[in-house]
N, CA, C and O atoms as a Maestro MAE file, in Angstrom:
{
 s_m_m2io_version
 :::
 2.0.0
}

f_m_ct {
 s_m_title
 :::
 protein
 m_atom[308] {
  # First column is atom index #
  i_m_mmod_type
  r_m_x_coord
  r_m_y_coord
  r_m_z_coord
  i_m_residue_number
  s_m_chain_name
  s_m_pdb_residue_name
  s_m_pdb_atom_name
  i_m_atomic_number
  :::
  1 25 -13.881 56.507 -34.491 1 A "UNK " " N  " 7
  2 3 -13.703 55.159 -34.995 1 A "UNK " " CA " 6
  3 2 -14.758 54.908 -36.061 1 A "UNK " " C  " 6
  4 15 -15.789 55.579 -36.064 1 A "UNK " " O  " 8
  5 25 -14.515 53.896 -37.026 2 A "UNK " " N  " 7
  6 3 -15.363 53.868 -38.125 2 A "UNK " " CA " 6
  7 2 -16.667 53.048 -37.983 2 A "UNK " " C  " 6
  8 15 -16.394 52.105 -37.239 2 A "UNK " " O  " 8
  9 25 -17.321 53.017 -38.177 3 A "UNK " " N  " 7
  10 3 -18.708 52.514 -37.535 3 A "UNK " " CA " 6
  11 2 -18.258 50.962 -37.963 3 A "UNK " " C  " 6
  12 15 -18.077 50.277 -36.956 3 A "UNK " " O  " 8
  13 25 -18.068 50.351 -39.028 4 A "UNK " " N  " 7
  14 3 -17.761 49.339 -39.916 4 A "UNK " " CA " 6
  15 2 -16.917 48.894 -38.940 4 A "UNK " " C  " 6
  16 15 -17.340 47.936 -38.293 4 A "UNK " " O  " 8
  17 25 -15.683 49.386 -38.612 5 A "UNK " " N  " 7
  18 3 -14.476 48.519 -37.427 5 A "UNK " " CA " 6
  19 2 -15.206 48.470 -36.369 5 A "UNK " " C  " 6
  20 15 -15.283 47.300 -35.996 5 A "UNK " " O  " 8
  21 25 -15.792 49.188 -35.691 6 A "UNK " " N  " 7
  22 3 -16.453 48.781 -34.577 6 A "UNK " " CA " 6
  23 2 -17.344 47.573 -34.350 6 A "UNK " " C  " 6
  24 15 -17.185 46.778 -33.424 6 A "UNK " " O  " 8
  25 25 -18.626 47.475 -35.590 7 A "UNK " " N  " 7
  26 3 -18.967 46.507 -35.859 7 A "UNK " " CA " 6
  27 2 -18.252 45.220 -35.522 7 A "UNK " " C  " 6
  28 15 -18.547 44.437 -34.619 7 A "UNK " " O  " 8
  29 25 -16.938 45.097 -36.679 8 A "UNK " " N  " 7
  30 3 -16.661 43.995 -36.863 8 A "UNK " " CA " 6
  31 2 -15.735 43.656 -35.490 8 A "UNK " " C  " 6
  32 15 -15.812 42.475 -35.149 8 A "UNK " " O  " 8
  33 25 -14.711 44.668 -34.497 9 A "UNK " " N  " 7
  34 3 -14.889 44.574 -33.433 9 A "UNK " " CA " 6
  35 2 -15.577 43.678 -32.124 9 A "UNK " " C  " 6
  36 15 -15.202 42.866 -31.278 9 A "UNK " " O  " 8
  37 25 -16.647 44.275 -32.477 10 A "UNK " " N  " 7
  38 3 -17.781 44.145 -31.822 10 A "UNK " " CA " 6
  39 2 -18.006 42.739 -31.901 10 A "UNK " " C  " 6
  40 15 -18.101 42.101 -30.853 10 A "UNK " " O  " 8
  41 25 -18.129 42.026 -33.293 11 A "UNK " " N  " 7
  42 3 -18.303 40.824 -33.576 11 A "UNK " " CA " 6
  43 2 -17.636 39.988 -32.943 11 A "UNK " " C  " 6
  44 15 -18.196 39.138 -32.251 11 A "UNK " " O  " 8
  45 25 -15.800 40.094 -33.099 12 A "UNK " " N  " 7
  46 3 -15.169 39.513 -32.968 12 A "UNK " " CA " 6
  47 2 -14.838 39.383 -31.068 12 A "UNK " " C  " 6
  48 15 -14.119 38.575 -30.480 12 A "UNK " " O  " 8
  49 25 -15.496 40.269 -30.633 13 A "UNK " " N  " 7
  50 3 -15.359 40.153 -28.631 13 A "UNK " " CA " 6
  51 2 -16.528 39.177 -28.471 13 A "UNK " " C  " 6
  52 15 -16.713 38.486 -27.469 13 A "UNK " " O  " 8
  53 25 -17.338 39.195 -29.626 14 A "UNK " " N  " 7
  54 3 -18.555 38.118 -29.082 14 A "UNK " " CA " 6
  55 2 -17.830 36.626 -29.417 14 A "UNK " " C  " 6
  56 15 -17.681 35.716 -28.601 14 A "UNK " " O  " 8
  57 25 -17.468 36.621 -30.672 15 A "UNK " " N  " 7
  58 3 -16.552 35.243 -30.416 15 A "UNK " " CA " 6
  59 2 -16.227 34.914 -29.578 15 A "UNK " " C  " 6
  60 15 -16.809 33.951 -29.080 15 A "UNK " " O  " 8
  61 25 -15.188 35.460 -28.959 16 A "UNK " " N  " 7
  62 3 -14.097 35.863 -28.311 16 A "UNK " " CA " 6
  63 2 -15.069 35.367 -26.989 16 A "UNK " " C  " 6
  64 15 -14.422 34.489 -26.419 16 A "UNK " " O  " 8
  65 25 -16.281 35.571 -26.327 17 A "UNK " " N  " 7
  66 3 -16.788 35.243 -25.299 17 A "UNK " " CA " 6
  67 2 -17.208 34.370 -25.029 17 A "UNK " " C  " 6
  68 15 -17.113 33.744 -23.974 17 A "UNK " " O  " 8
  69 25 -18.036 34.055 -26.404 18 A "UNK " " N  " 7
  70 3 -18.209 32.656 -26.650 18 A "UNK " " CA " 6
  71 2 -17.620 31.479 -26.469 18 A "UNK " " C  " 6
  72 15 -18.075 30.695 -25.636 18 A "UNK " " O  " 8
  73 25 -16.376 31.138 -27.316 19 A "UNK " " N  " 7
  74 3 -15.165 31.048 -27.131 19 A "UNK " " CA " 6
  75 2 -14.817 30.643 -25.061 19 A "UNK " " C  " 6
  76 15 -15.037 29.537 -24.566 19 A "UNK " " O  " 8
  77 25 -14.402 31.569 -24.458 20 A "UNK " " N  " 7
  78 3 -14.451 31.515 -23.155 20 A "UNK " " CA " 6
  79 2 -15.439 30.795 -22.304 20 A "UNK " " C  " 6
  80 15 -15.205 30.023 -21.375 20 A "UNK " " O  " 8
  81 25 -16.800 31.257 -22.875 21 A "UNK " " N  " 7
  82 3 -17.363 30.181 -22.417 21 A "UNK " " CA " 6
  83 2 -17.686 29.114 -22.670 21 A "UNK " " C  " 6
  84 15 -18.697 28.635 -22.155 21 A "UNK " " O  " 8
  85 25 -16.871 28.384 -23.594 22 A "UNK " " N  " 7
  86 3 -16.781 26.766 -23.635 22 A "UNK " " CA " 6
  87 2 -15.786 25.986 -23.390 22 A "UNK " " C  " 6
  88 15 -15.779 24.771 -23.196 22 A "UNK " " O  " 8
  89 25 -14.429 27.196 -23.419 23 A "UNK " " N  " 7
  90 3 -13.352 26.805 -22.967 23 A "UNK " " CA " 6
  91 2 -13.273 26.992 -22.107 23 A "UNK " " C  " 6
  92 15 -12.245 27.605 -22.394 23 A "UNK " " O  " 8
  93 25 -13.381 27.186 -20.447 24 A "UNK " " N  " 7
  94 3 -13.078 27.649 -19.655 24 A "UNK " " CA " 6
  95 2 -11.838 27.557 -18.943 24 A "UNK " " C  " 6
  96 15 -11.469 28.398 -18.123 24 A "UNK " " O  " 8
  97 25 -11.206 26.543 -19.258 25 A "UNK " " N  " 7
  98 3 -9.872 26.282 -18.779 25 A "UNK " " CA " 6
  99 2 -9.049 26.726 -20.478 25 A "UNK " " C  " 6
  100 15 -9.481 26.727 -21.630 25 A "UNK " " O  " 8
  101 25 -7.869 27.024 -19.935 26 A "UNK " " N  " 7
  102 3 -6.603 27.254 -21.013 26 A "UNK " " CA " 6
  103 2 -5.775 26.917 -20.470 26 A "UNK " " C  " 6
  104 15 -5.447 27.325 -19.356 26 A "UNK " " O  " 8
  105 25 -5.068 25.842 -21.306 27 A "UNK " " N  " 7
  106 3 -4.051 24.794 -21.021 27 A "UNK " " CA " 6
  107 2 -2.078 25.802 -21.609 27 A "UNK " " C  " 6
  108 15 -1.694 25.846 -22.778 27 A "UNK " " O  " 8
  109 25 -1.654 26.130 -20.960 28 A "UNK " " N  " 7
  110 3 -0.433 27.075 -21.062 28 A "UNK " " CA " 6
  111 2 0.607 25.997 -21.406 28 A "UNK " " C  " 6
  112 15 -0.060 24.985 -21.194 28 A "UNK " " O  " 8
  113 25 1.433 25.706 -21.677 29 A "UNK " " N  " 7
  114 3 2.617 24.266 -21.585 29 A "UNK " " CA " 6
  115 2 4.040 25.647 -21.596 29 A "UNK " " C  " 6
  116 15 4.149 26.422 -22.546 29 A "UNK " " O  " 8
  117 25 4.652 25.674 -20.795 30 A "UNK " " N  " 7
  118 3 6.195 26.441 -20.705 30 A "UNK " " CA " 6
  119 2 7.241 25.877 -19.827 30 A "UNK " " C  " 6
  120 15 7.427 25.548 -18.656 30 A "UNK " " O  " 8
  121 25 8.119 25.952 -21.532 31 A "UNK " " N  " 7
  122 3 9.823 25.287 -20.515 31 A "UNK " " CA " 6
  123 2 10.446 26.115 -20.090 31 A "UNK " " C  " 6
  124 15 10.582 27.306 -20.371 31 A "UNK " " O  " 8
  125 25 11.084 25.105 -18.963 32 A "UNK " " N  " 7
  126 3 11.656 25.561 -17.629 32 A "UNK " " CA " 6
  127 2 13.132 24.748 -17.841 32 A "UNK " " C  " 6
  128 15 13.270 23.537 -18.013 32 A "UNK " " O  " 8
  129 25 14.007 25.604 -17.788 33 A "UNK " " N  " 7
  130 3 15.183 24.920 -18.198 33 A "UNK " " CA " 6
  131 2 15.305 23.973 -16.029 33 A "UNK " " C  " 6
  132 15 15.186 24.588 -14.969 33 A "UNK " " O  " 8
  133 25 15.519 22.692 -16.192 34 A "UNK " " N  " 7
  134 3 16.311 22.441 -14.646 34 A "UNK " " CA " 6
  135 2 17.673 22.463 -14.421 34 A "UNK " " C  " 6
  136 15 18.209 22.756 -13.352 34 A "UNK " " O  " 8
  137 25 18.279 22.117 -15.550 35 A "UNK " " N  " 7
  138 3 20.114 21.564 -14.469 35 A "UNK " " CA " 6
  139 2 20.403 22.227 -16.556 35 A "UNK " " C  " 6
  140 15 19.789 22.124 -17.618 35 A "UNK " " O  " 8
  141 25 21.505 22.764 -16.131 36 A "UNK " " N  " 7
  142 3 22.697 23.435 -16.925 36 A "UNK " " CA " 6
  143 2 23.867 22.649 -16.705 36 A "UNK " " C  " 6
  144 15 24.291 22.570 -15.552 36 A "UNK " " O  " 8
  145 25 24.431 22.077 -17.595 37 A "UNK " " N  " 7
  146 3 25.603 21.267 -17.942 37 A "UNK " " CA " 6
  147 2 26.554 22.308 -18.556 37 A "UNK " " C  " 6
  148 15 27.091 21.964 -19.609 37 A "UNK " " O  " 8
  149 25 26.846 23.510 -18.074 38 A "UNK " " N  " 7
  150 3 28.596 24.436 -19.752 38 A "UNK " " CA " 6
  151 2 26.725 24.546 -20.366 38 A "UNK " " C  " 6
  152 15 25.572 24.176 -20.145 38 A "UNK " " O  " 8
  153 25 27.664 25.401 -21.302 39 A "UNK " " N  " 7
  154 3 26.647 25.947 -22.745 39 A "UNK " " CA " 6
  155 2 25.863 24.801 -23.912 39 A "UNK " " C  " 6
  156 15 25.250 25.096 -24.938 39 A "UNK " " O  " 8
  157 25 26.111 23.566 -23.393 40 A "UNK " " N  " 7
  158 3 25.498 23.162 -24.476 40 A "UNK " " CA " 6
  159 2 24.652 22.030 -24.124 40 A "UNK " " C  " 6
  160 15 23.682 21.841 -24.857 40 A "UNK " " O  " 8
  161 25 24.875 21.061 -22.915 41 A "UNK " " N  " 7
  162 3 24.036 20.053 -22.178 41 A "UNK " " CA " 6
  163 2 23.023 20.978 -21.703 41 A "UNK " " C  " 6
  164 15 23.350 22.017 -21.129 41 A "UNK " " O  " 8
  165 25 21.354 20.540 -21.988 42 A "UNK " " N  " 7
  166 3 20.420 21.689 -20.557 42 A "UNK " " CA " 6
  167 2 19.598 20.508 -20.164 42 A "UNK " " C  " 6
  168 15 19.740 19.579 -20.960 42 A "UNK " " O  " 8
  169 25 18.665 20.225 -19.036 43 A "UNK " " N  " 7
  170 3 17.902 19.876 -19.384 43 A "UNK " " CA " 6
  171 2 16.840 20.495 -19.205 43 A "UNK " " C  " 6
  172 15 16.840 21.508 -18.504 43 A "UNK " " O  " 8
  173 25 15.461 19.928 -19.920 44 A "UNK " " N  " 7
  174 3 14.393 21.463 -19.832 44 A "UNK " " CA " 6
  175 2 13.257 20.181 -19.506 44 A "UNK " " C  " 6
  176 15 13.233 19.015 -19.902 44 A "UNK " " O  " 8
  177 25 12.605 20.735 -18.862 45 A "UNK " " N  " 7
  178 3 10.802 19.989 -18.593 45 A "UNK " " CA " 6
  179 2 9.853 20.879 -19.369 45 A "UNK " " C  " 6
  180 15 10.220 21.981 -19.776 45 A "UNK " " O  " 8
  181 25 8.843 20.488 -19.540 46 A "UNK " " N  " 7
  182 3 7.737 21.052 -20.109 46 A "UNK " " CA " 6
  183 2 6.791 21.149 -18.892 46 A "UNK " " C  " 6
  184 15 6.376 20.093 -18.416 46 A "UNK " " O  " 8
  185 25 6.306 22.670 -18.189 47 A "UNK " " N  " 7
  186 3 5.146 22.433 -17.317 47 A "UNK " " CA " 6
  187 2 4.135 22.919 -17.862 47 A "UNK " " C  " 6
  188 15 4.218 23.838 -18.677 47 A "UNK " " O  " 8
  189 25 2.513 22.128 -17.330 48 A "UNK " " N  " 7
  190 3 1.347 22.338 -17.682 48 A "UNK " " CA " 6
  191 2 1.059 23.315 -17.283 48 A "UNK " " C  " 6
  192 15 1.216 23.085 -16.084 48 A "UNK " " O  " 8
  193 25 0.623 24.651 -17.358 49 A "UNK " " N  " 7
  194 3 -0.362 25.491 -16.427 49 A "UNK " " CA " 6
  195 2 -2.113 25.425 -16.716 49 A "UNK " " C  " 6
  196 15 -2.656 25.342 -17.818 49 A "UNK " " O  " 8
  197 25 -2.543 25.468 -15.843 50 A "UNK " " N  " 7
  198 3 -4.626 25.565 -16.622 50 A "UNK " " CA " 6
  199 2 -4.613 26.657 -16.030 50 A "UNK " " C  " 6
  200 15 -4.500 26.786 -14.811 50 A "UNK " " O  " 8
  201 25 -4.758 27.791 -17.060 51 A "UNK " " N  " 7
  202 3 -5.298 29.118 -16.282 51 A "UNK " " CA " 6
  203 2 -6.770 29.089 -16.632 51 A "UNK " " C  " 6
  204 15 -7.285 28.860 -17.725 51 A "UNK " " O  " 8
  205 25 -7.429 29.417 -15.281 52 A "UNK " " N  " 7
  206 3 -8.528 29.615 -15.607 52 A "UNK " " CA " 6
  207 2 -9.486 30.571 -16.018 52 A "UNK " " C  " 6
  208 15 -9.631 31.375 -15.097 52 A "UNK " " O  " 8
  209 25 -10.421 30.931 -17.278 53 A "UNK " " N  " 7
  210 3 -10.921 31.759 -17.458 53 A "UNK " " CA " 6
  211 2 -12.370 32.043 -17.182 53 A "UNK " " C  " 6
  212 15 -13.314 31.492 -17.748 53 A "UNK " " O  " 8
  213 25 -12.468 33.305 -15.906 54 A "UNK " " N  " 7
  214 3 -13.796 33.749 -15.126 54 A "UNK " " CA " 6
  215 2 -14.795 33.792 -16.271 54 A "UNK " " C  " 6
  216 15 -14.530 33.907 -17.467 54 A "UNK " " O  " 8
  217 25 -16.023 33.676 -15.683 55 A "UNK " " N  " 7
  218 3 -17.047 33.595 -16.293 55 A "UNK " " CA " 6
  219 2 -17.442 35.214 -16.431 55 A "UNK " " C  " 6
  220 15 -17.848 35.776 -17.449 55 A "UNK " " O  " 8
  221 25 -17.154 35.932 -14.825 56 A "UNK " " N  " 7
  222 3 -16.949 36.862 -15.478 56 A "UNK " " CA " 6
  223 2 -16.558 37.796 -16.682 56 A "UNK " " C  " 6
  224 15 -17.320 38.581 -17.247 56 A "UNK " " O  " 8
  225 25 -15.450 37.606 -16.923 57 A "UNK " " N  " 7
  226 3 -14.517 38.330 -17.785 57 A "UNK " " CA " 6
  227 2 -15.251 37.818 -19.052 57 A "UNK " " C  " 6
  228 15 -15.143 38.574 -20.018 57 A "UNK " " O  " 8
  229 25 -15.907 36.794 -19.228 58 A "UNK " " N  " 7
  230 3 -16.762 36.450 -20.133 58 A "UNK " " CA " 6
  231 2 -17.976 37.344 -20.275 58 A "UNK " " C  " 6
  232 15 -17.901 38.308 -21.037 58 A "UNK " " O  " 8
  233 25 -18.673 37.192 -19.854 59 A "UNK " " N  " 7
  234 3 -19.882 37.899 -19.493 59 A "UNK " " CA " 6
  235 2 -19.173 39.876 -20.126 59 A "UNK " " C  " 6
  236 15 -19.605 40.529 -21.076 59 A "UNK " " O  " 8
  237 25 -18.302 40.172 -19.370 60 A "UNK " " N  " 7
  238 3 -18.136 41.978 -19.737 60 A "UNK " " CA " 6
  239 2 -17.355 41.660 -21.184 60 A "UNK " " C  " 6
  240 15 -17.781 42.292 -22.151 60 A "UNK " " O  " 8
  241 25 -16.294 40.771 -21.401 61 A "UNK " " N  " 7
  242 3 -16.502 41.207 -23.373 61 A "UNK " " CA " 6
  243 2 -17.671 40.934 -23.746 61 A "UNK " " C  " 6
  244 15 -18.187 41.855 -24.379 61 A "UNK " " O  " 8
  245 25 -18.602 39.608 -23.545 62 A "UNK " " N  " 7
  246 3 -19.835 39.690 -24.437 62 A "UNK " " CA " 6
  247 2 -20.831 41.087 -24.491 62 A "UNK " " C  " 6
  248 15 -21.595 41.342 -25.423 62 A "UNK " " O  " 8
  249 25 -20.614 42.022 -23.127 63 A "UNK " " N  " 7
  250 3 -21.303 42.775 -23.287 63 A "UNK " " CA " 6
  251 2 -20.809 43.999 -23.733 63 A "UNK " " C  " 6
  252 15 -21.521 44.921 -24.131 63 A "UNK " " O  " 8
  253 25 -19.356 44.016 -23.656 64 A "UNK " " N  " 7
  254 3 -18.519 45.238 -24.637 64 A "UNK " " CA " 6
  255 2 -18.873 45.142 -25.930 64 A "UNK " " C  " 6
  256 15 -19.193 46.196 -26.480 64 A "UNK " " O  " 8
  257 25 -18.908 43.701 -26.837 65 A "UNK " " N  " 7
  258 3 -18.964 43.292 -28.061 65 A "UNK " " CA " 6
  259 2 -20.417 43.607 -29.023 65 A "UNK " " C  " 6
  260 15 -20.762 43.879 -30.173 65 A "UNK " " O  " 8
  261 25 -21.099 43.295 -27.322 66 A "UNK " " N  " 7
  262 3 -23.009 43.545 -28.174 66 A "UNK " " CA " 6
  263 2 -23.118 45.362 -28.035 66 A "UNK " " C  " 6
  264 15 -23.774 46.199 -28.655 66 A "UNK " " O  " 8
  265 25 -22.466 45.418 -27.292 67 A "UNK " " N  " 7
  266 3 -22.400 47.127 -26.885 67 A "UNK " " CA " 6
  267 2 -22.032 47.920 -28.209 67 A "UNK " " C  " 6
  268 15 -22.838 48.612 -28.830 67 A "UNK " " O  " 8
  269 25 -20.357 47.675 -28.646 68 A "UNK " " N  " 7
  270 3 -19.886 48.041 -30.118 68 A "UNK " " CA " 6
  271 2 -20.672 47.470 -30.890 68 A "UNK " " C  " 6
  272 15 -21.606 48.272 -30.884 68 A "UNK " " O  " 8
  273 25 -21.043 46.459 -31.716 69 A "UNK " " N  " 7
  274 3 -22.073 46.253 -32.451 69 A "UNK " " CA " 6
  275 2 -23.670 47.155 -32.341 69 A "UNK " " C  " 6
  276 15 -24.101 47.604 -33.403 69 A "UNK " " O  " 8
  277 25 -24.468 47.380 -31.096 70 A "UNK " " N  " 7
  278 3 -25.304 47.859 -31.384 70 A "UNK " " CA " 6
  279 2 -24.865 49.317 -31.789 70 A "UNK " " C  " 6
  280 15 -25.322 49.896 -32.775 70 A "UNK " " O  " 8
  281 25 -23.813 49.921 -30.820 71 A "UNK " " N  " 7
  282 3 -23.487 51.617 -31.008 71 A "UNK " " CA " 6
  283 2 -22.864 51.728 -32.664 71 A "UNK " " C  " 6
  284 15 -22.906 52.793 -33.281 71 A "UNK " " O  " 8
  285 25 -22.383 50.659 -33.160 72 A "UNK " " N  " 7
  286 3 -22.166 51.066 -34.401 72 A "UNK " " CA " 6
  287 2 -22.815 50.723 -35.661 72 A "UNK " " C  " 6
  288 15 -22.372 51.060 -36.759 72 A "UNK " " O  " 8
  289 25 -24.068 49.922 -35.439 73 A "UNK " " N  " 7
  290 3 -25.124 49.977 -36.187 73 A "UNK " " CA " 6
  291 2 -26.259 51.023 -35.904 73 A "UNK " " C  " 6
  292 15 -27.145 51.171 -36.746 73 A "UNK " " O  " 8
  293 25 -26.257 51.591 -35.002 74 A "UNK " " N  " 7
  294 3 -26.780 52.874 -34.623 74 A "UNK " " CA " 6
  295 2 -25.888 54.295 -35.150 74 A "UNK " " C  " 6
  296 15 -26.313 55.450 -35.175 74 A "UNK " " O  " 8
  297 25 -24.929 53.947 -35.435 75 A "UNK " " N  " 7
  298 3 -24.132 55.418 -36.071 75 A "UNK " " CA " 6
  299 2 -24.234 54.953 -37.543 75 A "UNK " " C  " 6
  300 15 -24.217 55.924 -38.299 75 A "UNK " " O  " 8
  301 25 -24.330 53.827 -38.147 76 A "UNK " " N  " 7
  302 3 -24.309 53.797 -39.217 76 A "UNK " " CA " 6
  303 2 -25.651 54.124 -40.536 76 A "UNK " " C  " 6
  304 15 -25.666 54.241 -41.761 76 A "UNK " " O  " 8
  305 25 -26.727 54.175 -39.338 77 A "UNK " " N  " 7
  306 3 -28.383 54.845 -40.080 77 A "UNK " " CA " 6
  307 2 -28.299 56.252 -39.882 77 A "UNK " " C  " 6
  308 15 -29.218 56.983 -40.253 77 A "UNK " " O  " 8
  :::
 }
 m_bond[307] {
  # First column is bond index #
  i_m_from
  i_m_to
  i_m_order
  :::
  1 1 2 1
  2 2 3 1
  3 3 4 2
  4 3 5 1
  5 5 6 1
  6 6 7 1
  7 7 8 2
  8 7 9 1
  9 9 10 1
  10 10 11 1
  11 11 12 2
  12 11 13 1
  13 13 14 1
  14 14 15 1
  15 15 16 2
  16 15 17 1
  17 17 18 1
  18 18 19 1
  19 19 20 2
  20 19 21 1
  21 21 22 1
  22 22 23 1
  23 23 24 2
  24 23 25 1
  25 25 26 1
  26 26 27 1
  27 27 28 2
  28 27 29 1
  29 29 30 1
  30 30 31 1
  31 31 32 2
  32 31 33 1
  33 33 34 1
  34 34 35 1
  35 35 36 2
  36 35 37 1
  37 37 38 1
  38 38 39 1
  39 39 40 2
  40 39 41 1
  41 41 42 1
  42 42 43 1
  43 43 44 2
  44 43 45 1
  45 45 46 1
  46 46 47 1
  47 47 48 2
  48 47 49 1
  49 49 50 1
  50 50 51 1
  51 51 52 2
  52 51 53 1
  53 53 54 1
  54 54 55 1
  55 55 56 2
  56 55 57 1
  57 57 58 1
  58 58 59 1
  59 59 60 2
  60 59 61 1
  61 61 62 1
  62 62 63 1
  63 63 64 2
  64 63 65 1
  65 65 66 1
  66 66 67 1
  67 67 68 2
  68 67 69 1
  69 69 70 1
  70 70 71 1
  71 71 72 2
  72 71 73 1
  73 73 74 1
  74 74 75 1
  75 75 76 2
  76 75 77 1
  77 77 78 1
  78 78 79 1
  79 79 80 2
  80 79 81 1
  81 81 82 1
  82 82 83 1
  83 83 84 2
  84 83 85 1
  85 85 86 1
  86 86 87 1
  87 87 88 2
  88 87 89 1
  89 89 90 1
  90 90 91 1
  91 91 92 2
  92 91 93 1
  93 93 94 1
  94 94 95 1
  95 95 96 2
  96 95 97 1
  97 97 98 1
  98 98 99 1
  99 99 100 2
  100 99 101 1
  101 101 102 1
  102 102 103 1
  103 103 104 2
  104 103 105 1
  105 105 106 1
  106 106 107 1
  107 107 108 2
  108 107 109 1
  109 109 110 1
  110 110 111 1
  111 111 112 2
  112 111 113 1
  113 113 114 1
  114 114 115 1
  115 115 116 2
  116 115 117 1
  117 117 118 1
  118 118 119 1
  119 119 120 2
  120 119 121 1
  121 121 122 1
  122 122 123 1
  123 123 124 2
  124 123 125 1
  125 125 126 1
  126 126 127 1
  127 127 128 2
  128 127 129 1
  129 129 130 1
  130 130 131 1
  131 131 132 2
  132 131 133 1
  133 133 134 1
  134 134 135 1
  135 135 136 2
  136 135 137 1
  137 137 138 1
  138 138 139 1
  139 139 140 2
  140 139 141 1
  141 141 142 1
  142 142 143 1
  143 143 144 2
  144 143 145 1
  145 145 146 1
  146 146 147 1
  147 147 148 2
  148 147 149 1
  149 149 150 1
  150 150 151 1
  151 151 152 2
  152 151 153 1
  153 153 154 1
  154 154 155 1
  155 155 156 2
  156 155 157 1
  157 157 158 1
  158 158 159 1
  159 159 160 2
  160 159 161 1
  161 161 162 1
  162 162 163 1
  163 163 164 2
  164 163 165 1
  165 165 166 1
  166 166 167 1
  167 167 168 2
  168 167 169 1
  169 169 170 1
  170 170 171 1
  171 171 172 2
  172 171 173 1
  173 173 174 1
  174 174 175 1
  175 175 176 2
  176 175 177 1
  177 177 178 1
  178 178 179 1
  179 179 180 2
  180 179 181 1
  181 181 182 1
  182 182 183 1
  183 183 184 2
  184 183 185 1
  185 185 186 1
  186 186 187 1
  187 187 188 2
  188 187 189 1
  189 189 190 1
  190 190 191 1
  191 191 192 2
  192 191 193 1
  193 193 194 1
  194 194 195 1
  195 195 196 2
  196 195 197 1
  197 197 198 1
  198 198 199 1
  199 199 200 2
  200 199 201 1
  201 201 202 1
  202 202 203 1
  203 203 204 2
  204 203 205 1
  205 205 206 1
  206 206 207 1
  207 207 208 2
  208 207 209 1
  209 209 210 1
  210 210 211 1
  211 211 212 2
  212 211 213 1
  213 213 214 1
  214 214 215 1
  215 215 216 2
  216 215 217 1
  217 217 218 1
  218 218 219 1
  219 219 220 2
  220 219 221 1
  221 221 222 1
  222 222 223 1
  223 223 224 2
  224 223 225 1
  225 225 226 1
  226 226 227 1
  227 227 228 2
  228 227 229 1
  229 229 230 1
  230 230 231 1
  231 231 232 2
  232 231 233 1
  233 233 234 1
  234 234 235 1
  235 235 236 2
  236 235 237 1
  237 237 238 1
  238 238 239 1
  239 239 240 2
  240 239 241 1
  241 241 242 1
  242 242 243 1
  243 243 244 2
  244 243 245 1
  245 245 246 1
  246 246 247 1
  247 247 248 2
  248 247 249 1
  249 249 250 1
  250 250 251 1
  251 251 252 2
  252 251 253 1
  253 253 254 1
  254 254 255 1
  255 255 256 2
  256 255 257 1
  257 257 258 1
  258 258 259 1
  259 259 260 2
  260 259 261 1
  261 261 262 1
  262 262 263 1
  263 263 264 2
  264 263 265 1
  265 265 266 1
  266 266 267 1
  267 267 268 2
  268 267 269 1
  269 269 270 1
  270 270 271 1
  271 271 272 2
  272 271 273 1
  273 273 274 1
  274 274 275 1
  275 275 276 2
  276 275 277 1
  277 277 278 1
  278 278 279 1
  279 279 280 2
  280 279 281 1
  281 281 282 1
  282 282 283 1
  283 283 284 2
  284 283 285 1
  285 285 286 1
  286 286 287 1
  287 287 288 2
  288 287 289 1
  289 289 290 1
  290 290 291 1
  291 291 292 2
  292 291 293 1
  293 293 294 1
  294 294 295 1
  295 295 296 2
  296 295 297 1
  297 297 298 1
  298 298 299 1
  299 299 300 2
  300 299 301 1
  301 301 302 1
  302 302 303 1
  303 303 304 2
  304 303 305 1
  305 305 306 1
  306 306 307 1
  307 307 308 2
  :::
 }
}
């Protein structure tokens, strides 16, 4: 892999954790068709989901991200 993609990689999982940890909830919204009328009446609801995102799973990209960043500023001297 190119030291340069890894880097920027690297960068972008730290966002990416960051990110997670301020959002911790993620708000999902998916329709659900209820009652079918023939092919052309539907009716549909919209449900909320909050999935929640571990602090964990936070924590191991930030440290995949600082990981690729340091290993590929270290291949790049």
């Amino acid at each position: 892999m190119n030291t340069k993609a890894m880097i920027q990689i690297g960068i972008a999982l730290i966002f990416l954790a960051i990110a997670a940890f301020i959002y911790p909830n993620v708000t999902a919204t998916i329709p659900e068709k209820l009652v079918e009328f023939g092919p052309v009446v539907q009716a549909i609801a919209e449900i909320k989901n909050i999935l929640p995102m571990s602090p964990l799973m936070g924590g191991l990209v930030l440290a995949g991200g600082i990981l690729l960043v340091v290993v590929g500023v270290k291949n790049s001297s």
